[in-house]
C-alpha positions as CSV (number, residue, x, y, z in Angstrom):
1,X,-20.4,-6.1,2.6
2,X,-20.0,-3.0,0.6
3,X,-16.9,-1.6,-0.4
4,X,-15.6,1.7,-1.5
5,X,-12.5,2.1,-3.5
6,X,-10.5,5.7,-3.8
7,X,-7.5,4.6,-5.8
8,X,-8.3,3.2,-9.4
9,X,-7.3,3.0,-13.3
10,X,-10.8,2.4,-14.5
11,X,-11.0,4.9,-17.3
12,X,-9.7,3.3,-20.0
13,X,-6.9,4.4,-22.7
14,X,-6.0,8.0,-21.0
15,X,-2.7,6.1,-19.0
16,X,-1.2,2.8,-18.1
17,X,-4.6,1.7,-16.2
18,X,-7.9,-0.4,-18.4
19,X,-6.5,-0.7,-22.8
20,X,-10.1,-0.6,-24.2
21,X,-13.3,-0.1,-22.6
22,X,-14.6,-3.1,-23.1
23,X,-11.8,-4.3,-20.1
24,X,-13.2,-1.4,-18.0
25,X,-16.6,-3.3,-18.9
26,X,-15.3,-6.5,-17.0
27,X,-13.8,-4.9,-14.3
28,X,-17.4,-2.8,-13.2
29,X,-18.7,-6.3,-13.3
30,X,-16.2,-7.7,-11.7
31,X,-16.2,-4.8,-9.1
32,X,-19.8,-4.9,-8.6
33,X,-19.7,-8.9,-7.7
34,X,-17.3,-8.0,-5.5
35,X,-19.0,-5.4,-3.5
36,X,-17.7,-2.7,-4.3
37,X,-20.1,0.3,-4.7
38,X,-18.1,3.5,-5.1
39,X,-14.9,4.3,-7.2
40,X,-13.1,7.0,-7.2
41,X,-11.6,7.2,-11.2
42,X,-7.8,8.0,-10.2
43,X,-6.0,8.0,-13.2
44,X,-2.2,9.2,-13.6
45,X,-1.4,12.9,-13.7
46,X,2.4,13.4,-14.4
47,X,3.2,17.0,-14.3
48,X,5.4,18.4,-17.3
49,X,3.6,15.3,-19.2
50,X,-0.3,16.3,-18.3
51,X,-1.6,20.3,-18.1
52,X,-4.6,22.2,-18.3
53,X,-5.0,21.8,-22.1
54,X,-5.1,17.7,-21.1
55,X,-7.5,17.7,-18.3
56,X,-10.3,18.3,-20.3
57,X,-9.3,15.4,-22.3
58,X,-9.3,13.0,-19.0
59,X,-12.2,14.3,-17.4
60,X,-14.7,13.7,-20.6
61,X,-13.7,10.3,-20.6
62,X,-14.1,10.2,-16.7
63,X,-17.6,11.6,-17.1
64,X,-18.1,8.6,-19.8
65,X,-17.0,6.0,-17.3
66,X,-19.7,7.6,-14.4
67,X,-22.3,6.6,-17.6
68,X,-21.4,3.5,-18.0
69,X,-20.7,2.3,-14.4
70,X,-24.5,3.4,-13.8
71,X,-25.5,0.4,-15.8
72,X,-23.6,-2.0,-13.3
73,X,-24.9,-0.1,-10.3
74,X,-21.5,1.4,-9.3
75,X,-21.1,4.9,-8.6
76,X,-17.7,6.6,-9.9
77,X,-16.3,9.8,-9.0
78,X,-13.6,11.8,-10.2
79,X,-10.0,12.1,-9.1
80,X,-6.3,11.7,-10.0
81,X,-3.4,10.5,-9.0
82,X,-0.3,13.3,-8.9
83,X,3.1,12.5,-10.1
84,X,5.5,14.3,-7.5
85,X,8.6,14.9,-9.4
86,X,9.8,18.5,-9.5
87,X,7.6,20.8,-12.3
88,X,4.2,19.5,-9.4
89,X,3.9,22.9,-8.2
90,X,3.1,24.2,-11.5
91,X,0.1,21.8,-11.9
92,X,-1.1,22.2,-8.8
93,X,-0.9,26.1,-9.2
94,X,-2.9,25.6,-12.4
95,X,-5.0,23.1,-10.8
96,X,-4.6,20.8,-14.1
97,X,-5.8,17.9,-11.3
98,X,-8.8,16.6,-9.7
99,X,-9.2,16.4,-6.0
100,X,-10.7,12.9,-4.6
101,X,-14.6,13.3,-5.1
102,X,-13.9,17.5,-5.3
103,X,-12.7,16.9,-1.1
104,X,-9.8,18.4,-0.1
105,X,-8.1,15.1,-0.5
106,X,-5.5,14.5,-3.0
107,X,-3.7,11.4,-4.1
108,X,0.0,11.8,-4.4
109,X,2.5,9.3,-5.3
110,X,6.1,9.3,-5.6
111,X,8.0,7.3,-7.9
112,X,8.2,3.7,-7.2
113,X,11.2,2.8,-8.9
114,X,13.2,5.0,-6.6
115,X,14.3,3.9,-3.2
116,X,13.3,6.7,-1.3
117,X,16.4,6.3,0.8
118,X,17.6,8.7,-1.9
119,X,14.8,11.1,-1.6
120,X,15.1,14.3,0.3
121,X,12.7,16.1,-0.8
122,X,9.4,14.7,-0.2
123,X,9.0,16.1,3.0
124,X,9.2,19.9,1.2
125,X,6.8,18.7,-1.6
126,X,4.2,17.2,1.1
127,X,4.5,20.3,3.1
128,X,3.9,22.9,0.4
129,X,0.3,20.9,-1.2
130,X,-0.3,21.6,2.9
131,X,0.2,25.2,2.6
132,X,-1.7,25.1,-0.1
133,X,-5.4,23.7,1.8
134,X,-4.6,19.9,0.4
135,X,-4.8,16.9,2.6
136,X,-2.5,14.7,0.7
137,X,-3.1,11.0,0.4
138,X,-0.2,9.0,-0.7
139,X,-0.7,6.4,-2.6
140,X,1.1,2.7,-2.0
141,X,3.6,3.7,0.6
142,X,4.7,0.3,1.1
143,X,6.5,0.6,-2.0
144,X,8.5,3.3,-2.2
145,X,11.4,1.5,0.6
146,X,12.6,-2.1,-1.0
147,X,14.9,-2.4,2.2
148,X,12.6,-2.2,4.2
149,X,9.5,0.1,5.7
150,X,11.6,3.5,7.5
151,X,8.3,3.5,9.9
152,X,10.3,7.0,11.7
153,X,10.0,8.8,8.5
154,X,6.3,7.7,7.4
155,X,5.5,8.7,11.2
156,X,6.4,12.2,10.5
157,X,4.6,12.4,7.2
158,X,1.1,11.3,9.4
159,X,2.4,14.0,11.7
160,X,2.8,16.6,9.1
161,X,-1.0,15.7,8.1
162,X,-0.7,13.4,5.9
163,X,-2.4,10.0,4.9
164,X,-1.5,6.4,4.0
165,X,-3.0,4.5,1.6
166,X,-1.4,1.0,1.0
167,X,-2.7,-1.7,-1.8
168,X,-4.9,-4.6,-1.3
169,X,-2.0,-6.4,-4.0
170,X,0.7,-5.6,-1.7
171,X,-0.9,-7.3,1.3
172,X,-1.2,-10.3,-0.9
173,X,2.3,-10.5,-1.7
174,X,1.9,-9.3,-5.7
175,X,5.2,-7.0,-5.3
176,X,7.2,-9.6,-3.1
177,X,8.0,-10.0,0.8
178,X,9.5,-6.9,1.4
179,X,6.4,-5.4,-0.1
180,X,4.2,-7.4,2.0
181,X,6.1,-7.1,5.1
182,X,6.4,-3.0,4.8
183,X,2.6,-3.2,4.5
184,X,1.7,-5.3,7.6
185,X,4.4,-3.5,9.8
186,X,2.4,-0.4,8.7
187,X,-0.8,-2.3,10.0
188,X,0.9,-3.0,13.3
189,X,1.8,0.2,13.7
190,X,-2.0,1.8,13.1
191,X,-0.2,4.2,10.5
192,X,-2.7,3.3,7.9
193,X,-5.7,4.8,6.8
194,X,-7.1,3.4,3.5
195,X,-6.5,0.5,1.8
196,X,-7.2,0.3,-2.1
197,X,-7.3,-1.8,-4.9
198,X,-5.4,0.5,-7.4
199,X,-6.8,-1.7,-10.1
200,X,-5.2,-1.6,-13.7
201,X,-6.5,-4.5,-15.5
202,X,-9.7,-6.4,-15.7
203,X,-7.9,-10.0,-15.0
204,X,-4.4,-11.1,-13.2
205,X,-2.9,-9.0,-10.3
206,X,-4.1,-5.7,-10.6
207,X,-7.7,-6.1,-10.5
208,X,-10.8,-4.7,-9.6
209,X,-11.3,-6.6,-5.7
210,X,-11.1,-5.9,-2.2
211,X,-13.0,-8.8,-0.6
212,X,-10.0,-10.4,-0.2
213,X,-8.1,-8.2,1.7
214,X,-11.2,-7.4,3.5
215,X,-11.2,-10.7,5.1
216,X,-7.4,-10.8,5.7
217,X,-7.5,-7.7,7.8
218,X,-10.8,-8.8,9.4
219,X,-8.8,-12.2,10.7
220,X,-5.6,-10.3,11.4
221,X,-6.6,-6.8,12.6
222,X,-10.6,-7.6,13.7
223,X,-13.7,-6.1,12.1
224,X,-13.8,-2.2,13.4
225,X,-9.9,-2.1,11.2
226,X,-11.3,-4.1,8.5
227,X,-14.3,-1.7,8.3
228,X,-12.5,1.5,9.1
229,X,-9.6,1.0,6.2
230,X,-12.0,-0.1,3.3
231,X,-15.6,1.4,3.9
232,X,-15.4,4.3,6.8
233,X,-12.5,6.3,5.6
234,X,-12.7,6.3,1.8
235,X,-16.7,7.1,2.8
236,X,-15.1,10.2,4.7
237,X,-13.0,10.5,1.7
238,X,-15.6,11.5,-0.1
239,X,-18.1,13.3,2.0
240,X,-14.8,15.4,2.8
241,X,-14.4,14.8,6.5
242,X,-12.1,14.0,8.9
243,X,-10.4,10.6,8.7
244,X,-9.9,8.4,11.7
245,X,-7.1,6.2,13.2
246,X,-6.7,2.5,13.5
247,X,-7.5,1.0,16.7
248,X,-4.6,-0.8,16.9
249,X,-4.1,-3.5,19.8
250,X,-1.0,-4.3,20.7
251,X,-0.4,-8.0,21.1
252,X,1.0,-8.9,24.8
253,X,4.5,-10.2,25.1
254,X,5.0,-13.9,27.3
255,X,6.8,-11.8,30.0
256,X,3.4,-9.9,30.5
257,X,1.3,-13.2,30.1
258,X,3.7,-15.1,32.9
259,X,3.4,-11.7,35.3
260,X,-0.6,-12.2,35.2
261,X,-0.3,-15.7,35.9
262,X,1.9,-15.3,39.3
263,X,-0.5,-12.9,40.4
C-alpha cells in the first residue's frame, strides 16, 4: 500500500520540524519503508514572523529536500503551513506562501494552544482566503477544542468550503483522550477528508508513518475510508481536483435490529 502525505516538517532547520538533515535522512527512510511515496514539504509560515524576503530562504532548502528524497524514491513537493493570527492577510496578499503542490489548496492552522471556544474570528479569516480563490485545508482540527469536538461549528467550516485534515498521532492517542475522541467523532461524522502524519522528528511520536493509522481506519471505518483519507484525496490534493466525502455508514441502533427481527 502506497501512501501519500500532505502535511509534513521534513525540511530540516527552517522551523520547529527535522534539527539537522541527517534526521530528515532517517525519516525518508523511515517514510519510504513505510509506504509512503509522496510528501508534501509543509513547513510553518507565521505571518509578521515569515515574508517575502524569507520565502526564498524556505523554498531553496525545499528544493534541496526534493534532491535528496529522490535518492530514497520519495517524491516531495512544495507547500506550507499558514499561521492564522491577525497580520495573515498581508502574507497572503504578498503571496509570501506556497500552495499544496502549486493547487489551490492551502494548509491553514490556527493556534493550538487556544481553545477555540474563545475564537470568533476564524470564520471571517476562513472566509476571506475563500474570496481570495483558496480552498483552505485546516490542519489538526481535533485539536484546537480540549472540551471537546463543537461538531456544529466544524460543520459550517465544510459548508463554507472548507477541508479537514486530522493527524494520524491524534487517532493514536499522542495528545490525550479528548484528542483522540474529537478525532473519531469527526470520523463518525464523515467530516473528514485527509488524514496526515504532520511528522516533526525522525523517532518518537511525531514521525514519519501512516501505516498505522491506515489499518486502524481500515478496521474501524472499512477500506474505501481508509483509501479515500490517506491515498485518494491528498492524490487529488495534488493533481488540484475536487475532494470527495467519506462514505460514512451509520451503525444501526438495537431498537432497529429488534424491529427487523419481529418482521
Amino acid at each position: 500500500m502506497e501512501f501519500i502525505d500532505i502535511h509534513n516538517h521534513l525540511a530540516w532547520e527552517i522551523d520547529d520540524g527535522m534539527p539537522s538533515k541527517e534526521d530528515a535522512i532517517i525519516a525518508l527512510q523511515e517514510a519510504k519503508k513505510d509506504g509512503i511515496t509522496k510528501i508534501i514539504s509543509t513547513p510553518h509560515f507565521v505571518p509578521g514572523t515569515h515574508d517575502v524576503s524569507n520565502i526564498d530562504i524556505i523554498n531553496d532548502r525545499i528544493e534541496e529536500l526534493k534532491e535528496l528524497a529522490k535518492t530514497y524514491g520519495v517524491e516531495i513537493y512544495s507547500g506550507s503551513e499558514v499561521f492564522l493570527n491577525h497580520e495573515y492577510l498581508d502574507m497572503i496578499d504578498s503571496k509570501a506562501f506556497n500552495t499544496l503542490a502549486d493547487s489551490k489548496y492551502l494548509l491553514i492552522e490556527f493556534d493550538v494552544r487556544r481553545n477555540m471556544d474563545h475564537n470568533d474570528y476564524a470564520e471571517d479569516y476562513l472566509y476571506e482566503l475563500k474570496v481570495r480563490g483558496y480552498q483552505p485545508v485546516i490542519a489538526h482540527v481535533e485539536r484546537y477544542f480540549p472540551k471537546g469536538i463543537v461538531l456544529d461549528r466544524v460543520r459550517s467550516w465544510i459548508e463554507l468550503g472548507c477541508y479537514i485534515q486530522v493527524n494520524r498521532t491524534s487517532l493514536l492517542g499522542t495528545h490525550g483522550d479528548v484528542c483522540r475522541k474529537n478525532a473519531e467523532k469527526l470520523l463518525r461524522e464523515g467530516m473528514v477528508h485527509v488524514i496526515a502524519s504532520d511528522t516533526h522528528r525522525s523517532e518518537g511520536h511525531r514521525i514519519a508513518k501512516l501505516s498505522d493509522v491506515y489499518s486502524l481506519i481500515e478496521k474501524d471505518y472499512g477500506k474505501e475510508n481508509a483509501n479515500l483519507l490517506l491515498q485518494g484525496n491528498p492524490k487529488h490534493i495534488i493533481n488540484n481536483e475536487h475532494l470527495e466525502e467519506m462514505k460514512v455508514i451509520k451503525k444501526r441502533s438495537i431498537f432497529d435490529r429488534l424491529r427487523k427481527k419481529g418482521r
